[in-house]
Every structure is written in structure tokens, then in C-alpha cells.
C-alpha positions as CSV (number, residue, x, y, z in Angstrom):
1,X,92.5,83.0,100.7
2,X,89.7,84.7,99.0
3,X,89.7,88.4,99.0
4,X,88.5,89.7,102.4
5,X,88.5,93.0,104.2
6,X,87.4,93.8,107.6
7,X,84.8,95.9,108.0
8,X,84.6,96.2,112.0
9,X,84.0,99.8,113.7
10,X,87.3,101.2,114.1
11,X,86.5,104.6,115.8
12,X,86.3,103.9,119.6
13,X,87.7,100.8,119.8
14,X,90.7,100.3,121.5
15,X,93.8,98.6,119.4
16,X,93.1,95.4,121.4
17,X,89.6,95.5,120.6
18,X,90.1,95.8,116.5
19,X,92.4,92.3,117.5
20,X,90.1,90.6,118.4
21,X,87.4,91.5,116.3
22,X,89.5,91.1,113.6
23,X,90.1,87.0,114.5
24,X,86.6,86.7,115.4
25,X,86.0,87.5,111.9
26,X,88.5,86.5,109.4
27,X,88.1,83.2,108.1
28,X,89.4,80.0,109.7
29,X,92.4,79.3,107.0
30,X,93.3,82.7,107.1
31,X,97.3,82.7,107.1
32,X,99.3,84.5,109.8
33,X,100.0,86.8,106.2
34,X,96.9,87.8,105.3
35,X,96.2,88.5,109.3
36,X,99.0,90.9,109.1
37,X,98.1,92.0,105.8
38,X,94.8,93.1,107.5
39,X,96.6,94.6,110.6
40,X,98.7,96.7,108.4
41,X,95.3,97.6,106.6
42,X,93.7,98.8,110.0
43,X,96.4,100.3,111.5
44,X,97.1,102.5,108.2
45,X,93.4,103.6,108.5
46,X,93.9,104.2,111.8
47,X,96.7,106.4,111.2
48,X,95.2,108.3,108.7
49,X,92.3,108.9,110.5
50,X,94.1,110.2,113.7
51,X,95.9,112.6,111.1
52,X,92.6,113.8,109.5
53,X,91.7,114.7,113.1
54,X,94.7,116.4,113.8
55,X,94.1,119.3,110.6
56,X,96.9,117.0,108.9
57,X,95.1,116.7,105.7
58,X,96.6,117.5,102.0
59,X,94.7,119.9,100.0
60,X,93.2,117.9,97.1
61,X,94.3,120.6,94.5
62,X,98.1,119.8,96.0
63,X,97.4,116.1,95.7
64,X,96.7,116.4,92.1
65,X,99.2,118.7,91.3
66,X,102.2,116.1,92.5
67,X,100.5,112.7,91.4
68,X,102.2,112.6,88.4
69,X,105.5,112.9,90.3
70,X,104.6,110.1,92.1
71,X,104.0,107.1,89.4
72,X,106.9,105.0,88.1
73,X,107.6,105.1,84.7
């Protein structure tokens, strides 16, 4: 499949909602892996939205502090 990303409003829509907007959008010969790839996509979004809401954010200064700990050598 060519590369494709969804781009549907996700705030505000319910989980059933980004579903079907999701199939109404993705191409015909879309595989059943790349429509999970894409649900994986959206509902990792989702998640770190909902954790940016909640104050659950990582100070960028920490981020770059413990990036190098974080790529395999």
C-alpha cells in the first residue's frame, strides 16, 4: 500500500466514530495490516493526547537529558 495516514478530527469523536471514518477513508486494497497499523496510530494519539490533558506531560529538558539512554547501540 502506498504510504497513507489518516488525518480525520480525532478530538470529539467517539472511538466508533474514528472507525468508521477511518474505513470511509483508507483506500480500497488497504490490508486488514495496515488498518490496524492505522488503529494503533490513532489510538496512540489518542492516548497521548488524553495524557497531555491530564498534566502528564514530560519536561522537554528531561526528554533530552535521557534520549541518549534510550537509542540502541
Amino acid at each position: 500500500m502506498k504510504k497513507w495516514r489518516y488525518r480525520g478530527k480525532l478530538p470529539g469523536m467517539t472511538n466508533k466514530e474514528i472507525v468508521q471514518d477511518l474505513l470511509r477513508r483508507i483506500p480500497d486494497d488497504a490490508s486488514l495490516q495496515d488498518i490496524a497499523r492505522e488503529l494503533e496510530f490513532i489510538a496512540a494519539v489518542r492516548q497521548g493526547l488524553a495524557e497531555l490533558d491530564r498534566g502528564e506531560s514530560i519536561p522537554i529538558d528531561q526528554v533530552e537529558h535521557e534520549l541518549p539512554s534510550w537509542i540502541i547501540k
